[in-house]
ChimeraX commands (.cxc) that place a marker at each C-alpha (Angstrom):
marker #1 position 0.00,0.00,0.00 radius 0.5
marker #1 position 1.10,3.53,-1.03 radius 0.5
marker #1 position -0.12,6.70,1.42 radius 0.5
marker #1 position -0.58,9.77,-1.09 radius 0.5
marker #1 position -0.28,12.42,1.54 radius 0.5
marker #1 position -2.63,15.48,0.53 radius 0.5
marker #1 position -3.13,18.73,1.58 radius 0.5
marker #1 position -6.91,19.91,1.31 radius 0.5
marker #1 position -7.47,23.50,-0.15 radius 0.5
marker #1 position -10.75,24.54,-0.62 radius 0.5
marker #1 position -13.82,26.60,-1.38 radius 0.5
marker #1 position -17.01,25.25,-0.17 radius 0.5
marker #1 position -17.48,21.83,-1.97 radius 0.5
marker #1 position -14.88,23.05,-4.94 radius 0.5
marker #1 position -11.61,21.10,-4.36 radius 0.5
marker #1 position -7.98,21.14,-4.95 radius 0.5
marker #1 position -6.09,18.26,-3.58 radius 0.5
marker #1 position -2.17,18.43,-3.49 radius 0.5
marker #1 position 0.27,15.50,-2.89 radius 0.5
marker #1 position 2.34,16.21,-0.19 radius 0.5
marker #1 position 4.97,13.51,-1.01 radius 0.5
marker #1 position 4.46,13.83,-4.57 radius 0.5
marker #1 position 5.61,17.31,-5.18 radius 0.5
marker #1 position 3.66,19.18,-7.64 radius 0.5
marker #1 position 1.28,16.19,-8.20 radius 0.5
marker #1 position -2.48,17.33,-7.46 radius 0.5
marker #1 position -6.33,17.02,-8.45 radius 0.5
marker #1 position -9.45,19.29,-8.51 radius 0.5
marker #1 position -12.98,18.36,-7.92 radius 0.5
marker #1 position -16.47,19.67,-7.54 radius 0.5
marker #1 position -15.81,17.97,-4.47 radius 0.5
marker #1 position -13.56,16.20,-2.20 radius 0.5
marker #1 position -14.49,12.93,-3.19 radius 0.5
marker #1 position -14.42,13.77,-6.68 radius 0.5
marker #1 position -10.88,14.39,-6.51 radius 0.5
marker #1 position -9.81,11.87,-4.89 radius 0.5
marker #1 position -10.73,9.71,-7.12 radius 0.5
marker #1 position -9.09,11.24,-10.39 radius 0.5
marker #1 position -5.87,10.79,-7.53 radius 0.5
marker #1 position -4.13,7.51,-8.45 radius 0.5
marker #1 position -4.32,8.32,-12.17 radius 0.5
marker #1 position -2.45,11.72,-11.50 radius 0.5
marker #1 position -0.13,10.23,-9.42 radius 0.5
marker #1 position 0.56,7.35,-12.06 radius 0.5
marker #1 position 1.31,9.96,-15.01 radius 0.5
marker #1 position 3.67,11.62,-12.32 radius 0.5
marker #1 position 5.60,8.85,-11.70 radius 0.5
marker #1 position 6.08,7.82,-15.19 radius 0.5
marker #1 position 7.02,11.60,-15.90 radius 0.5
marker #1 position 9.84,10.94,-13.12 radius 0.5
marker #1 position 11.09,8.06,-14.47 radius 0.5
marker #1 position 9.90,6.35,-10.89 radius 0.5
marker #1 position 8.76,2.74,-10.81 radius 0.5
marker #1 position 4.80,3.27,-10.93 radius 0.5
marker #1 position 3.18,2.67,-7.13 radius 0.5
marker #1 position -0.10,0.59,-6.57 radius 0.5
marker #1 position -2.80,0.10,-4.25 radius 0.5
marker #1 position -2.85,3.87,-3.21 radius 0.5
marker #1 position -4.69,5.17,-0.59 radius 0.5
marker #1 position -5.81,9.06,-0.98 radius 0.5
marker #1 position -4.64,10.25,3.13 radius 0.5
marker #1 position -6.08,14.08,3.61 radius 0.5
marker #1 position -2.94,15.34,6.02 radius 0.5
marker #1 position -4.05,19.33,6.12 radius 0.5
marker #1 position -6.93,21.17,5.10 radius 0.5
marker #1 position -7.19,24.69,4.04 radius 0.5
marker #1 position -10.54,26.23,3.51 radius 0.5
marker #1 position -10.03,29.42,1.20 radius 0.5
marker #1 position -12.01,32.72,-0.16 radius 0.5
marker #1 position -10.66,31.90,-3.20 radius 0.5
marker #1 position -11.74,30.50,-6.33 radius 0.5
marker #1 position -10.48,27.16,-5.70 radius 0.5
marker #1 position -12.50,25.67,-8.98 radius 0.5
marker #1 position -10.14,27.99,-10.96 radius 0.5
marker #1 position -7.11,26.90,-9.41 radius 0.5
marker #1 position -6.51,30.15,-7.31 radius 0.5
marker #1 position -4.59,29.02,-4.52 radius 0.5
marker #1 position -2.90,30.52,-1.44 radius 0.5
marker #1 position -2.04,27.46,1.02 radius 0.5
marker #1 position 1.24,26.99,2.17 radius 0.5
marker #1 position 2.19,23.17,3.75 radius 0.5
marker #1 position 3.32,22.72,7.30 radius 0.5
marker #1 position 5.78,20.70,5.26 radius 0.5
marker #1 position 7.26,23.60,3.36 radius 0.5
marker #1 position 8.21,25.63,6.20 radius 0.5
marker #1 position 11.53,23.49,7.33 radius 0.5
marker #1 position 14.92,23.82,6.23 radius 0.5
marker #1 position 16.14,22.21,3.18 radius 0.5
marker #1 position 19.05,19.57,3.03 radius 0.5
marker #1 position 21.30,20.54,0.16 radius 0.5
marker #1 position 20.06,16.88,-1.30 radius 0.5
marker #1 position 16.45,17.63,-0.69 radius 0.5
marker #1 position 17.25,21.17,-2.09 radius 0.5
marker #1 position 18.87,19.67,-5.49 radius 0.5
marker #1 position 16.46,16.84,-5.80 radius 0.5
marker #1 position 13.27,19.37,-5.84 radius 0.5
marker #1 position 15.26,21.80,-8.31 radius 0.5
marker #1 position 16.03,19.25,-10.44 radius 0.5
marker #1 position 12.32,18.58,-10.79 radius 0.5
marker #1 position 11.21,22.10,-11.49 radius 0.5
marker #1 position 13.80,22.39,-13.80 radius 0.5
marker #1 position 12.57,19.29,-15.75 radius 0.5
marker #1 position 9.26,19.97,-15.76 radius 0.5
marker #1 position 9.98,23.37,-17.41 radius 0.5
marker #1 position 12.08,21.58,-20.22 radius 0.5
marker #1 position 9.16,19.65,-20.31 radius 0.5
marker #1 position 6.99,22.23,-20.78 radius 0.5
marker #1 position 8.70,23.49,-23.74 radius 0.5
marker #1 position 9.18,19.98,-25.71 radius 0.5
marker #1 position 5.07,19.62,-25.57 radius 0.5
marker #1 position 4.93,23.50,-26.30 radius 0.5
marker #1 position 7.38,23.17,-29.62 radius 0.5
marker #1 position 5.59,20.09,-30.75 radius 0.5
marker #1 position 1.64,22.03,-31.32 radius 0.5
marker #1 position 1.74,22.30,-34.74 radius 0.5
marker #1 position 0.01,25.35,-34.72 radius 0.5
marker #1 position -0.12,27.71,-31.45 radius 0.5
marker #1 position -2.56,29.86,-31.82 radius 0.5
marker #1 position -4.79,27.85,-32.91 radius 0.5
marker #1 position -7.96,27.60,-30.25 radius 0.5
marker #1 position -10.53,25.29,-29.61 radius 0.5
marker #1 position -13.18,26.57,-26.51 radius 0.5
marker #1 position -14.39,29.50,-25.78 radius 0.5
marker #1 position -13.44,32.56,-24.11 radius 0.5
marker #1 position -13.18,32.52,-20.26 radius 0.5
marker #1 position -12.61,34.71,-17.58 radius 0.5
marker #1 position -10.89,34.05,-13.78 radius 0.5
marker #1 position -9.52,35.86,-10.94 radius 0.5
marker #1 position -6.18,36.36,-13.05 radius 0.5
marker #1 position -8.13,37.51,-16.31 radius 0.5
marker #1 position -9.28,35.67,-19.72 radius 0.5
marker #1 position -8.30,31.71,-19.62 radius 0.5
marker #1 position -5.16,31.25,-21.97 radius 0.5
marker #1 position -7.13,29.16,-25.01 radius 0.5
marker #1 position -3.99,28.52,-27.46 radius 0.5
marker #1 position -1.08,26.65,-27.01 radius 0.5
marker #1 position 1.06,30.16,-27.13 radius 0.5
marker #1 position -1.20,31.68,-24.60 radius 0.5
marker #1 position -0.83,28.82,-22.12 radius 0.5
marker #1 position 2.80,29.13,-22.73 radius 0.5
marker #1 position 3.12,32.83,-22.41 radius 0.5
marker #1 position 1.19,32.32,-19.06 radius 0.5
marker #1 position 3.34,29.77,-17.37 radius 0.5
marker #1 position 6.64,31.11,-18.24 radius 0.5
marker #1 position 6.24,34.56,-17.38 radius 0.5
marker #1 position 5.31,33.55,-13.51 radius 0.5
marker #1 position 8.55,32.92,-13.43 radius 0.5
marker #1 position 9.83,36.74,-11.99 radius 0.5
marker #1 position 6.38,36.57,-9.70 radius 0.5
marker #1 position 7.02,33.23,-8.23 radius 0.5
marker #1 position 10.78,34.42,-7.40 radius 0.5
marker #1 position 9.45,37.98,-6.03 radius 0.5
marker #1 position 7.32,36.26,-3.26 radius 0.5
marker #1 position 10.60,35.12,-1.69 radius 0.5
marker #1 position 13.15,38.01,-2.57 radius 0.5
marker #1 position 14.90,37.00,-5.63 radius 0.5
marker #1 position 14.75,39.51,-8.48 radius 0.5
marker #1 position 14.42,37.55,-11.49 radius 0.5
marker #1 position 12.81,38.34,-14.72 radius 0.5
marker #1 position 11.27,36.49,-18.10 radius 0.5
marker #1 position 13.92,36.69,-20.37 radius 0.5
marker #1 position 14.56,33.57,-23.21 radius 0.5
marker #1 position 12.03,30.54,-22.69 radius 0.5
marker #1 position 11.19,28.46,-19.79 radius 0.5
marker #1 position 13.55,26.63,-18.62 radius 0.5
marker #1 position 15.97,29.46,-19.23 radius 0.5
marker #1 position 14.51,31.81,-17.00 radius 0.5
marker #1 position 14.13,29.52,-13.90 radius 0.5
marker #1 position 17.52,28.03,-14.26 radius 0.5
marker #1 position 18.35,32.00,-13.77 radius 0.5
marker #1 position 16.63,32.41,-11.21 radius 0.5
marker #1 position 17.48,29.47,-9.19 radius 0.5
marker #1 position 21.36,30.29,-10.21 radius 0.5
marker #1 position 19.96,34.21,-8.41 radius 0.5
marker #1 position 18.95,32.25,-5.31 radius 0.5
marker #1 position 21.72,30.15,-4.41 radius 0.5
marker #1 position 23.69,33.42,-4.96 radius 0.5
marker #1 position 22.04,33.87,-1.28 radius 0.5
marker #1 position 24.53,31.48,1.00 radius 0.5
marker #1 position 21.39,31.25,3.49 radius 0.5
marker #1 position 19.12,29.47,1.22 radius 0.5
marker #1 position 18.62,26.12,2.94 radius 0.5
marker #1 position 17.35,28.21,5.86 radius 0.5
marker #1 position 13.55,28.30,3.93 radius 0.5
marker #1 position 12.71,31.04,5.29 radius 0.5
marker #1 position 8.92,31.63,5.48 radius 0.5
marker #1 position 8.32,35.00,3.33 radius 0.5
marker #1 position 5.06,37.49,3.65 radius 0.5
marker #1 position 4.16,37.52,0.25 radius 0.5
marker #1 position 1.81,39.19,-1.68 radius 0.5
marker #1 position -1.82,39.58,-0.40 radius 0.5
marker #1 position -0.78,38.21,3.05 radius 0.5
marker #1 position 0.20,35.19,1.04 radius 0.5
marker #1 position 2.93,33.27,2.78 radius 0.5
marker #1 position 6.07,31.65,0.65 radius 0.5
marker #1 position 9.21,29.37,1.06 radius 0.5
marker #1 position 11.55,28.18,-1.16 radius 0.5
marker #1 position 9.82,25.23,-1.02 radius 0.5
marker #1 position 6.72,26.17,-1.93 radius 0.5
marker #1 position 8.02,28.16,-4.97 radius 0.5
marker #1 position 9.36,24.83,-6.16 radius 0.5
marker #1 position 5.95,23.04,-5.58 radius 0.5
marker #1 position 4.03,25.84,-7.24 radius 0.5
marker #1 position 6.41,25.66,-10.62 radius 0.5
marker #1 position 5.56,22.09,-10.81 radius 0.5
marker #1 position 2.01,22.44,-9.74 radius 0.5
marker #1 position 1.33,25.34,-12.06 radius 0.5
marker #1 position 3.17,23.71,-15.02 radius 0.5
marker #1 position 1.16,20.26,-14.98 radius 0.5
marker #1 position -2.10,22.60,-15.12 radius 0.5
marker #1 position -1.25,24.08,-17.98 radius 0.5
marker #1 position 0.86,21.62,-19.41 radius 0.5
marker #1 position -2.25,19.42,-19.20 radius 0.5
marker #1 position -4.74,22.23,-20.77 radius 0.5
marker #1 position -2.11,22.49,-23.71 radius 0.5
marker #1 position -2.20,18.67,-24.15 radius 0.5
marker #1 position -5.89,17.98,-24.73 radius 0.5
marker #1 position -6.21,21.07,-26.49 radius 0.5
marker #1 position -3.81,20.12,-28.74 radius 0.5
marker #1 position -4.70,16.45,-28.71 radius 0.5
marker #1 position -8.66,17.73,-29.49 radius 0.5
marker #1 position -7.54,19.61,-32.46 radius 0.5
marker #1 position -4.61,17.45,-34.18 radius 0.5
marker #1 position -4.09,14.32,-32.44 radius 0.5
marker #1 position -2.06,13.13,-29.79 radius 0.5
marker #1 position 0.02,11.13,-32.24 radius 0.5
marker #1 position 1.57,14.70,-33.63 radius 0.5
marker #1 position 1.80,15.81,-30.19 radius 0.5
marker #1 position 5.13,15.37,-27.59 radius 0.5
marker #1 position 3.56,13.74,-24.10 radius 0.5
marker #1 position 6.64,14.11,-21.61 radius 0.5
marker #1 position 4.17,14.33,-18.68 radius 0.5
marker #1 position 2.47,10.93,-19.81 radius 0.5
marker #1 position -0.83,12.76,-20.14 radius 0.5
marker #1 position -1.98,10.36,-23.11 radius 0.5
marker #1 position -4.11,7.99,-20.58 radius 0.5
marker #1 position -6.18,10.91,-18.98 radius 0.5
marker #1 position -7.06,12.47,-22.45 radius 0.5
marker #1 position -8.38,9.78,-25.30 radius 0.5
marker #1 position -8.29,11.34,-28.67 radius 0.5
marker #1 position -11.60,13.16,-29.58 radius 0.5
marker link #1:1,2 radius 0.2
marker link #1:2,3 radius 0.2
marker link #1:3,4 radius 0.2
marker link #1:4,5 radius 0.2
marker link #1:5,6 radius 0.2
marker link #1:6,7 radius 0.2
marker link #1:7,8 radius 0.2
marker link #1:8,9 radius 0.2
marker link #1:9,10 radius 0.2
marker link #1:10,11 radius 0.2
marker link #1:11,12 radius 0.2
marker link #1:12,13 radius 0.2
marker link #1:13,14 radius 0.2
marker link #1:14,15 radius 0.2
marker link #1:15,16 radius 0.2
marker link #1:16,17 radius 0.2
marker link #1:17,18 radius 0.2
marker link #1:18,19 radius 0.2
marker link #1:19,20 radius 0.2
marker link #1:20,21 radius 0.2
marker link #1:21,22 radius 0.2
marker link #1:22,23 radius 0.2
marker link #1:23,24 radius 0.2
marker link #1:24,25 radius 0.2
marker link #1:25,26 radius 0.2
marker link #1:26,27 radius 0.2
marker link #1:27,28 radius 0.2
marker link #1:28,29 radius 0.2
marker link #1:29,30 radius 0.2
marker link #1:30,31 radius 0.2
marker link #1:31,32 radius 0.2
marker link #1:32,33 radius 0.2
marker link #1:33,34 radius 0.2
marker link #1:34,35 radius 0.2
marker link #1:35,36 radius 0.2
marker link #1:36,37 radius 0.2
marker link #1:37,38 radius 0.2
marker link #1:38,39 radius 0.2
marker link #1:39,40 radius 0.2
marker link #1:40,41 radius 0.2
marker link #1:41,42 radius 0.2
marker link #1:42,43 radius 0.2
marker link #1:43,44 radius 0.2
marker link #1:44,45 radius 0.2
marker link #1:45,46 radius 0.2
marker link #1:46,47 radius 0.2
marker link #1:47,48 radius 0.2
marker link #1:48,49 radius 0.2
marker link #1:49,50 radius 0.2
marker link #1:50,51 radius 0.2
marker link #1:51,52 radius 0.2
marker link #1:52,53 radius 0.2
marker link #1:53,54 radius 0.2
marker link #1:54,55 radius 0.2
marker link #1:55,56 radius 0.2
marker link #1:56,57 radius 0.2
marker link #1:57,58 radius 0.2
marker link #1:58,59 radius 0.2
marker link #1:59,60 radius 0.2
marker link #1:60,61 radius 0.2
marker link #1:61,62 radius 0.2
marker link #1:62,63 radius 0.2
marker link #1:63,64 radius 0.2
marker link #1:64,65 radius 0.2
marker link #1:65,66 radius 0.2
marker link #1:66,67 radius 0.2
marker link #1:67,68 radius 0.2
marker link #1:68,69 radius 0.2
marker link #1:69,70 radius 0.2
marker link #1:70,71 radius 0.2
marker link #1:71,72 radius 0.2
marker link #1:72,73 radius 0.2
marker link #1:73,74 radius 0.2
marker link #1:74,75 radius 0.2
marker link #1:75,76 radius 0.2
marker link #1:76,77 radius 0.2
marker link #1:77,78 radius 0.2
marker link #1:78,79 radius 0.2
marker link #1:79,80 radius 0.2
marker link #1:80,81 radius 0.2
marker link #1:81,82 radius 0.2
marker link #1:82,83 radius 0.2
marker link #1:83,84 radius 0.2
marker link #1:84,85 radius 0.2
marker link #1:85,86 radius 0.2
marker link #1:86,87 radius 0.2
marker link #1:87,88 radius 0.2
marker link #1:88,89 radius 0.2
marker link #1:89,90 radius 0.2
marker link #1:90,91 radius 0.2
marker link #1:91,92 radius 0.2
marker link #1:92,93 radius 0.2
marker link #1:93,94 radius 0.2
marker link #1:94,95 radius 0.2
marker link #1:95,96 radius 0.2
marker link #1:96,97 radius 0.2
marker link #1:97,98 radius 0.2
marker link #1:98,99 radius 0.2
marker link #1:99,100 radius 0.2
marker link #1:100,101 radius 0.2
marker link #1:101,102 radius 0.2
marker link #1:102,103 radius 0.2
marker link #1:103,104 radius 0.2
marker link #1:104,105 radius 0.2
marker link #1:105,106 radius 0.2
marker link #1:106,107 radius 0.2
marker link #1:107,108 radius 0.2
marker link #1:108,109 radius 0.2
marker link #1:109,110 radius 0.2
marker link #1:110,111 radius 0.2
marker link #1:111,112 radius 0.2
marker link #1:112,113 radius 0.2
marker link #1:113,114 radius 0.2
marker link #1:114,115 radius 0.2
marker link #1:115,116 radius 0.2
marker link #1:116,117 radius 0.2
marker link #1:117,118 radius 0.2
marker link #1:118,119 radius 0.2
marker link #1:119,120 radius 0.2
marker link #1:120,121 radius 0.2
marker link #1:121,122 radius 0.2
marker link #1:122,123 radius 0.2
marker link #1:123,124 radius 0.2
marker link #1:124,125 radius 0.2
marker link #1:125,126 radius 0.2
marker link #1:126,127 radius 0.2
marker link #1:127,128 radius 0.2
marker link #1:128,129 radius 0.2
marker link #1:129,130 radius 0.2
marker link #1:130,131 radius 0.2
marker link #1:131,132 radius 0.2
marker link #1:132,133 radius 0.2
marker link #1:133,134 radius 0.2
marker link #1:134,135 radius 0.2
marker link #1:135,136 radius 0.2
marker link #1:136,137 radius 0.2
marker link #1:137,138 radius 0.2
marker link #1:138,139 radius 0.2
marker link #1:139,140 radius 0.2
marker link #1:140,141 radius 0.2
marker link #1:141,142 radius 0.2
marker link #1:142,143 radius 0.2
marker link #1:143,144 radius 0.2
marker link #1:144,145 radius 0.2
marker link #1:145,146 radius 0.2
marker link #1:146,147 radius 0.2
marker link #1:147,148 radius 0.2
marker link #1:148,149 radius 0.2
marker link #1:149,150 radius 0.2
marker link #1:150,151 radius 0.2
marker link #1:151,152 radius 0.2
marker link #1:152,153 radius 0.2
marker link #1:153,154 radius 0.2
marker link #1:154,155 radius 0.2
marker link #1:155,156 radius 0.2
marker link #1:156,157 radius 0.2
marker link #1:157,158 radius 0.2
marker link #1:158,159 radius 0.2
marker link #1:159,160 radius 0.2
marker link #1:160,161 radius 0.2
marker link #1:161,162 radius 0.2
marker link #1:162,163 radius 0.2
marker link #1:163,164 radius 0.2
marker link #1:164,165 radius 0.2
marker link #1:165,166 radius 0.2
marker link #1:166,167 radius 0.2
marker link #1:167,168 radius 0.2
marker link #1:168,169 radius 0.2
marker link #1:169,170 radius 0.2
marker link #1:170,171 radius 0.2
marker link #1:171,172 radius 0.2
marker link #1:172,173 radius 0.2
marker link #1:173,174 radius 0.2
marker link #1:174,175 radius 0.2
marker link #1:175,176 radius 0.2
marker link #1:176,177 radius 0.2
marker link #1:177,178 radius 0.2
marker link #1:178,179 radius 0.2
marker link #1:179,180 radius 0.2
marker link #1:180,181 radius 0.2
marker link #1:181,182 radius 0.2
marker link #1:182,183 radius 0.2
marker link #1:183,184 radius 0.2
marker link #1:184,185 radius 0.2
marker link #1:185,186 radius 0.2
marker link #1:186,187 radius 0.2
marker link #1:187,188 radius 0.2
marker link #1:188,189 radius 0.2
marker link #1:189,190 radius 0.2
marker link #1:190,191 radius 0.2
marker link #1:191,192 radius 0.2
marker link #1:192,193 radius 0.2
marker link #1:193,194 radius 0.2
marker link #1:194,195 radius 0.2
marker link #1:195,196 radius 0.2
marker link #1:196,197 radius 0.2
marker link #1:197,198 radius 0.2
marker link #1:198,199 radius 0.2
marker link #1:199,200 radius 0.2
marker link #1:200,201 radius 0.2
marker link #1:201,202 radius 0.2
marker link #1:202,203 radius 0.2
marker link #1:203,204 radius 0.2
marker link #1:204,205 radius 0.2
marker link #1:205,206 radius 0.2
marker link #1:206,207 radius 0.2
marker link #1:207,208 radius 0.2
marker link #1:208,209 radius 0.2
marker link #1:209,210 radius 0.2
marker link #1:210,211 radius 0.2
marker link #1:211,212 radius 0.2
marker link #1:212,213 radius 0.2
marker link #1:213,214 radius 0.2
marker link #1:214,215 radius 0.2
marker link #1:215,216 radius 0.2
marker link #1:216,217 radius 0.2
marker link #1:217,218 radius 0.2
marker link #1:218,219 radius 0.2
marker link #1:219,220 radius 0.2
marker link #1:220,221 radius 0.2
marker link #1:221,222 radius 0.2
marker link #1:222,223 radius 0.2
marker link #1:223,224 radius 0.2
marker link #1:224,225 radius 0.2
marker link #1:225,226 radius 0.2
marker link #1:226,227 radius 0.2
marker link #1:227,228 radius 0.2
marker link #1:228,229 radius 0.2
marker link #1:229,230 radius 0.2
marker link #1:230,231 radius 0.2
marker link #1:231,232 radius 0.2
marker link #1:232,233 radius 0.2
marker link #1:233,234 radius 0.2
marker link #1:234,235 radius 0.2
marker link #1:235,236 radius 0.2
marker link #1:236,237 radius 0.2
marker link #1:237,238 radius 0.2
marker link #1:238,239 radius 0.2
marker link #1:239,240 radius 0.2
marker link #1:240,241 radius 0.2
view
């Protein structure tokens, strides 16, 4: 039996569910129990994406719960884990950069292979954070350039300069420019949002796998998921329509 941790954030009934030791791996729901059961497939495609042996028999373990003001069923999120207020080891440190890092060159590979990116395929839709990227340039536009904001919310000045995985290589190389890194330091963020270095790293991956997985069966909708590049093993979750 594998625990999937999860932290709890939501908004009423609406539902975000985060794997604690799964970093970056999560689900959404109209409701708890709704999520929890599109868990093990998420945590599957992770896994695979990591190059991990796939786990089975998992058991979906609430650990925290965070109810929010936000819109939860548009992935606004403030929480911050009990888990990703502690220092870092410089292994634990490396192992989670090497993930955020990855999943940004991941980003990119499924980005470059949409045959056409501006091509669109729902309609328009507004959030907290303004109209829903539709094309596969929007969604990629959107994702990298949280890069400087993500940074900001725990003191490093980076920017959005070159693609992706450019930018947050930068701005991790910024960071450990800071000899006091593997403190963590909890940060007062934006909003009376609170940060770590941790949680920056969790949000990257987080963030990416939403969008990566909009771009995916967007793409996948409108040419086929044989022309697109599935690094995040998304292929199961989405059959071509």
């Amino acid at each position: 039996m594998t625990i999937v941790k999860c932290v709890w954030e939501h908004n009423g009934d609406d539902t975000l569910l985060y794997a604690v030791n799964f970093i970056g791996a999560f689900s959404r729901g109209a409701c708890l129990e709704e999520a929890k059961a599109k868990m093990p497939c998420e945590i599957i495609a992770y896994m695979k994406w990591k190059g991990s042996s796939t786990p089975e028999n998992l058991e979906i373990v609430i650990s925290e719960e965070k109810e929010s003001e936000l819109d939860i069923k548009d992935a606004d999120s403030d929480v911050i884990f009990e888990s990703e207020k502690v220092p870092f080891t410089i292994e634990e440190y490396e192992e989670l950069k090497v993930l955020a890092l990855k999943s940004a060159k991941d980003f990119l590979l499924l980005y470059n292979s949409v045959p056409d990116k501006n091509a669109k395929s729902a309609a328009k839709r507004t959030t907290f954070y303004g109209e829903v990227p539709q094309s596969a340039h929007e969604m990629y536009q959107h994702t990298k350039n949280v890069n400087s904001y993500y940074f900001a919310e725990i003191g490093v000045s980076a920017d959005n300069e070159g693609d992706i995985f450019e930018c947050r290589k930068r701005g991790f190389e910024i960071l450990e420019a800071n000899g006091d890194f593997l403190n963590n330091s909890v940060f007062d963020g934006s909003y009376g949002e609170a940060w770590s270095i941790r949680k920056v790293m969790r949000r990257f991956i987080w963030h990416d796998r939403i969008h990566a997985k909009a771009m995916y069966k967007t793409a996948n909708k409108l040419f086929g998921c044989e022309k697109i590049e599935d690094p995040y093993f998304f292929s199961d979750m989405f059959s071509k329509k």
